[in-house]
NUKE-688082 format. One record per atom (N, C-alpha, C, O): residue in three letters; x, y, z negated. Coordinates in steps of 0.1 Angstrom, whole numbers, padded with zeros to 4 digits, always signed. Layout:
% residues N
ALAXYZ
...
END
This chain:
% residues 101
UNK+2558+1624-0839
UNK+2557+1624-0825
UNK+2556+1610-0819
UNK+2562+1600-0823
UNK+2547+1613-0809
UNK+2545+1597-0802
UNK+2559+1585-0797
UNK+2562+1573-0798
UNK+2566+1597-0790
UNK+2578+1592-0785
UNK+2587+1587-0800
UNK+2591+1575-0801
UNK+2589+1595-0809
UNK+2598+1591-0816
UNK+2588+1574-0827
UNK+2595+1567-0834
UNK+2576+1572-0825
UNK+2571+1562-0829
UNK+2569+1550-0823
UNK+2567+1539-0829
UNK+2571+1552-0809
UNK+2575+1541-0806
UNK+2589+1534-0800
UNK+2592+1525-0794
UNK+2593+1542-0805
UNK+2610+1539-0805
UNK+2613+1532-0818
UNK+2617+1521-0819
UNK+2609+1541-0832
UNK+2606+1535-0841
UNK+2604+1520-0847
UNK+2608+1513-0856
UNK+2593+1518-0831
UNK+2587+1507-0835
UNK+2591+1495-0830
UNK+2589+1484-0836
UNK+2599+1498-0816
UNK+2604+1493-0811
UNK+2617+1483-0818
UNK+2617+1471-0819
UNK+2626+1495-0823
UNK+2643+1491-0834
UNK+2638+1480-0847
UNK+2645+1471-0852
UNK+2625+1486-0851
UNK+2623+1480-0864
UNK+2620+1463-0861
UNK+2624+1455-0870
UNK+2615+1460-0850
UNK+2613+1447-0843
UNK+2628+1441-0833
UNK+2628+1432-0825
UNK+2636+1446-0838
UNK+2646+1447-0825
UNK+2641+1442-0813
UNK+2640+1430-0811
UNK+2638+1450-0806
UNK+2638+1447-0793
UNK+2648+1459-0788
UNK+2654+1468-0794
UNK+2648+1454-0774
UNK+2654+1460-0761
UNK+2645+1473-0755
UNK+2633+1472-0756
UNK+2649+1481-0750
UNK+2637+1490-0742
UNK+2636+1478-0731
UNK+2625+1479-0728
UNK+2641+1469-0725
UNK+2640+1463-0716
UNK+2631+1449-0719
UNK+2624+1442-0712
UNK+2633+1447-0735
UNK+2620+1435-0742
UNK+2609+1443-0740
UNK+2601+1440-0731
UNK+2607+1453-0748
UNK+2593+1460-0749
UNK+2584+1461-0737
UNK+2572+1460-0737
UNK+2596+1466-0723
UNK+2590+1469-0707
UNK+2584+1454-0705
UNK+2572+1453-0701
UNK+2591+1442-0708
UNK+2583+1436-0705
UNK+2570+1427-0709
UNK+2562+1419-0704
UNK+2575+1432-0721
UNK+2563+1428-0732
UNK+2550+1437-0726
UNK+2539+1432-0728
UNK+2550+1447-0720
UNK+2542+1454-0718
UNK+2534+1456-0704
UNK+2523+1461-0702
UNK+2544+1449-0696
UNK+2546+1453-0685
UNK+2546+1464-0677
UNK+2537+1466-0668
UNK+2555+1470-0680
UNK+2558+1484-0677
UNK+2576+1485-0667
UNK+2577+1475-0659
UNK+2587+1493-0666
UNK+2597+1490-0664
UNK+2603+1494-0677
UNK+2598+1500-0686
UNK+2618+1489-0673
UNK+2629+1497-0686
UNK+2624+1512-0688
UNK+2618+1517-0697
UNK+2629+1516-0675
UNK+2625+1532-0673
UNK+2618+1538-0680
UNK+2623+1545-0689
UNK+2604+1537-0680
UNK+2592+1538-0686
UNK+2596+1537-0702
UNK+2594+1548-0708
UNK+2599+1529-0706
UNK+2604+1527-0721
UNK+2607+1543-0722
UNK+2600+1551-0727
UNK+2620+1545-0715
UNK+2631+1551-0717
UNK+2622+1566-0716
UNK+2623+1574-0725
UNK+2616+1568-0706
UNK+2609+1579-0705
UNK+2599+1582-0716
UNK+2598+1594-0721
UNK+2591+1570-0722
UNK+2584+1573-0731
UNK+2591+1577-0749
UNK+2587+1585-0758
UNK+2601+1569-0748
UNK+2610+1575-0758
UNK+2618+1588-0762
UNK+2621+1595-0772
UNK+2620+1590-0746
UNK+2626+1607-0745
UNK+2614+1617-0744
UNK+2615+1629-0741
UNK+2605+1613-0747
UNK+2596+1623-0741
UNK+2593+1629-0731
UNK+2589+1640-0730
UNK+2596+1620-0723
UNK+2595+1630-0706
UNK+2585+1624-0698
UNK+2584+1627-0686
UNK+2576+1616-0705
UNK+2560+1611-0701
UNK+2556+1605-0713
UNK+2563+1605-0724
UNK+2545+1600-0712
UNK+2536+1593-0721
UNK+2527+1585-0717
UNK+2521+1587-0706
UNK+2522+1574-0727
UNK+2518+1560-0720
UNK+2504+1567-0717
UNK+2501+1578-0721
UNK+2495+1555-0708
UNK+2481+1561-0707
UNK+2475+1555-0716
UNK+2481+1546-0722
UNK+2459+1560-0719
UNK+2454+1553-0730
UNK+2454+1538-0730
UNK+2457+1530-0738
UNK+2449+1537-0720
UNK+2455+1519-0719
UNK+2469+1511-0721
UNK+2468+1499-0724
UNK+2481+1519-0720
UNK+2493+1516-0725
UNK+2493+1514-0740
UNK+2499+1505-0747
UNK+2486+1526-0746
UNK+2484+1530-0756
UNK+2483+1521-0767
UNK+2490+1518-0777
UNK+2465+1513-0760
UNK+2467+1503-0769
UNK+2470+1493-0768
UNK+2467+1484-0776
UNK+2476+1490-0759
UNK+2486+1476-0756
UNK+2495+1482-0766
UNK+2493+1474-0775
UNK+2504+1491-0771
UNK+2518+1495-0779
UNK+2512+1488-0796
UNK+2517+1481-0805
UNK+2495+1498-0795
UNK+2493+1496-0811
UNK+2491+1479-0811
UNK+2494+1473-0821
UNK+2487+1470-0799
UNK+2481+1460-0806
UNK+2492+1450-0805
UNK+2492+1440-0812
UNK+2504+1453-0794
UNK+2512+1445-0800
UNK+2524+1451-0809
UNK+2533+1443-0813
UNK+2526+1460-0812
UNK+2532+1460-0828
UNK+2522+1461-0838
UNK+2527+1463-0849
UNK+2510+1460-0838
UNK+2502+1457-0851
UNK+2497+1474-0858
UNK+2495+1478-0870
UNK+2497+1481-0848
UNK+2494+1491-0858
UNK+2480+1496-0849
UNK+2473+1491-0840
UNK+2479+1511-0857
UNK+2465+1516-0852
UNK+2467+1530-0844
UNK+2475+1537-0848
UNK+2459+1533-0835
UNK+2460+1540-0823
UNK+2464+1555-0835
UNK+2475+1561-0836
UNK+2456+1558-0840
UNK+2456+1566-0853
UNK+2471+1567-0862
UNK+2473+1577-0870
UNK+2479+1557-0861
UNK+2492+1557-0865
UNK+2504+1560-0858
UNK+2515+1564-0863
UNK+2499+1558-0842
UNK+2508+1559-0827
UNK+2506+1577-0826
UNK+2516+1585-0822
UNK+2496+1581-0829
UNK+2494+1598-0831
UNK+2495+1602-0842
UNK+2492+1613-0843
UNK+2500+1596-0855
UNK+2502+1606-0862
UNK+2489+1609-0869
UNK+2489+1619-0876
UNK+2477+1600-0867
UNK+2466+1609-0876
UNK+2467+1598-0889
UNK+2457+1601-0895
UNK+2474+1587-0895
UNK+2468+1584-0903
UNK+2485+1579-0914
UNK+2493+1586-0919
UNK+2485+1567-0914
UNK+2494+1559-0922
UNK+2512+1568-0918
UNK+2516+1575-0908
UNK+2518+1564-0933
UNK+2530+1572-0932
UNK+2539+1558-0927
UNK+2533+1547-0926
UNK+2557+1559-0922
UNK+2565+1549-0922
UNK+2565+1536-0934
UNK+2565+1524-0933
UNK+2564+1545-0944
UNK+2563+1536-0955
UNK+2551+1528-0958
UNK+2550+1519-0966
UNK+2543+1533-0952
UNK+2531+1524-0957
UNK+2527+1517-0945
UNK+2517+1511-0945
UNK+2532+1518-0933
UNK+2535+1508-0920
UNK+2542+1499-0924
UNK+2537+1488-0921
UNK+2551+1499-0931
UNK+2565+1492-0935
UNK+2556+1479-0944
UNK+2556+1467-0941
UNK+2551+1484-0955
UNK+2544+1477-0969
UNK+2531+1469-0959
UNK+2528+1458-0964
UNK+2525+1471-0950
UNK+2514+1465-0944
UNK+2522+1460-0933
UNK+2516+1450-0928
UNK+2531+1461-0929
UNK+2538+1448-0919
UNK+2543+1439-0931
UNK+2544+1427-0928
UNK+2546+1440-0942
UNK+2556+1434-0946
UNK+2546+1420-0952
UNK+2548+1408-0953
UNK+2532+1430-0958
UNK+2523+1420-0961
UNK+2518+1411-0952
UNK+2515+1399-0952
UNK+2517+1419-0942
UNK+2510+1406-0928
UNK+2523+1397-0927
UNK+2521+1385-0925
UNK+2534+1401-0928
UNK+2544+1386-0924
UNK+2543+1377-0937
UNK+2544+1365-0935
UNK+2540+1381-0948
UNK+2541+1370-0956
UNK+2527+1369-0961
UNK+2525+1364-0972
UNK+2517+1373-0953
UNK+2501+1364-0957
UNK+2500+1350-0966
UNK+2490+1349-0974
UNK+2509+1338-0965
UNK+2507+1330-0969
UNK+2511+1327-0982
UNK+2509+1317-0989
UNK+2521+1342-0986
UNK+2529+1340-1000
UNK+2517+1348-1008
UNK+2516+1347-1020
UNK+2508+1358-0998
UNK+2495+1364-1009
UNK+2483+1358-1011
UNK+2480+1350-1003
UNK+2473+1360-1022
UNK+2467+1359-1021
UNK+2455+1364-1010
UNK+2452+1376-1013
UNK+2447+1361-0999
UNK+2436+1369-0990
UNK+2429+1373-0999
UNK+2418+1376-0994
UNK+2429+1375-1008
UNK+2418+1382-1020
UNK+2427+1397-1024
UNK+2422+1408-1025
UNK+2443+1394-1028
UNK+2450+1406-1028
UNK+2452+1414-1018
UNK+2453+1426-1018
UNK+2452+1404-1008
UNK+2455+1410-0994
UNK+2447+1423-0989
UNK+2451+1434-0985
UNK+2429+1416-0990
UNK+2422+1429-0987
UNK+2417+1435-0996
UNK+2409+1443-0992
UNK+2419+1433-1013
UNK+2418+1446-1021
UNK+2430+1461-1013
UNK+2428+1473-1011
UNK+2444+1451-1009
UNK+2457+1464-1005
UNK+2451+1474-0995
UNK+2450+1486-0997
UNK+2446+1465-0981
UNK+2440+1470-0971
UNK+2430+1478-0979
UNK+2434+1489-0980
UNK+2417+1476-0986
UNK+2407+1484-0988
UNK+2411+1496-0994
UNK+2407+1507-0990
UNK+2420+1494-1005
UNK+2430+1510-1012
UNK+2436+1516-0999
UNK+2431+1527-0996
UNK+2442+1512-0993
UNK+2447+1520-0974
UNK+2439+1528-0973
UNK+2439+1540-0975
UNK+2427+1520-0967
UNK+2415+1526-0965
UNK+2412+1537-0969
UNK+2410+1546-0962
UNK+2410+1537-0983
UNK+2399+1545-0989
UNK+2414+1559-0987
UNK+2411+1570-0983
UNK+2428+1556-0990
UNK+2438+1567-0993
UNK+2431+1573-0982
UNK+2423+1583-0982
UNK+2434+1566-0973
UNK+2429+1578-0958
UNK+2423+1586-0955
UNK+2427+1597-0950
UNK+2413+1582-0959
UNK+2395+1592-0959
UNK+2400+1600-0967
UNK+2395+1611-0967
UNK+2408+1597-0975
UNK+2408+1613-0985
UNK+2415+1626-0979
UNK+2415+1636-0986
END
């Protein structure tokens, strides 16, 4: 569920619902409402949420990547510089191809 993902996404970064409102510029409220389920962002909120936590509009709904493999692709983008960019996007291209399947 949308709400429970970006709550998700929120804790995993610690933030505040009151960092995220204004990371986003939105209110606390809004946070709060989008977490409880009792609205939802517009598409434009939308992809403000994916592009500043790094994910993909397709992951914010549920159509693609699981927690765990959000987890393993954040964890590689923070340490980019301990990988090789040559391992980096063989990982990304295996993602890829899991998906399509």
């Amino acid at each position: 569920m949308l709400n429970e993902k970006i709550k998700y996404l929120r804790l995993q970064d610690g933030l505040s619902q009151q960092e995220l409102a204004d990371a986003l510029g939105v209110q606390k409220s809004t946070i709060s409402n989008w977490e409880n389920d009792h609205s939802v962002p517009s598409y434009e909120k939308l992809k403000e949420i994916a592009k500043y936590f790094s994910v993909s509009l397709d992951y914010l709904l549920d159509f693609d990547y699981d927690d765990k493999e959000l987890e393993e692709f954040k964890a590689l983008v923070r340490n980019v510089d301990k990988v090789k960019l040559e391992q980096a996007l063989k990982i990304v291209q295996m993602l890829e191809t899991d998906n399509k399947k």
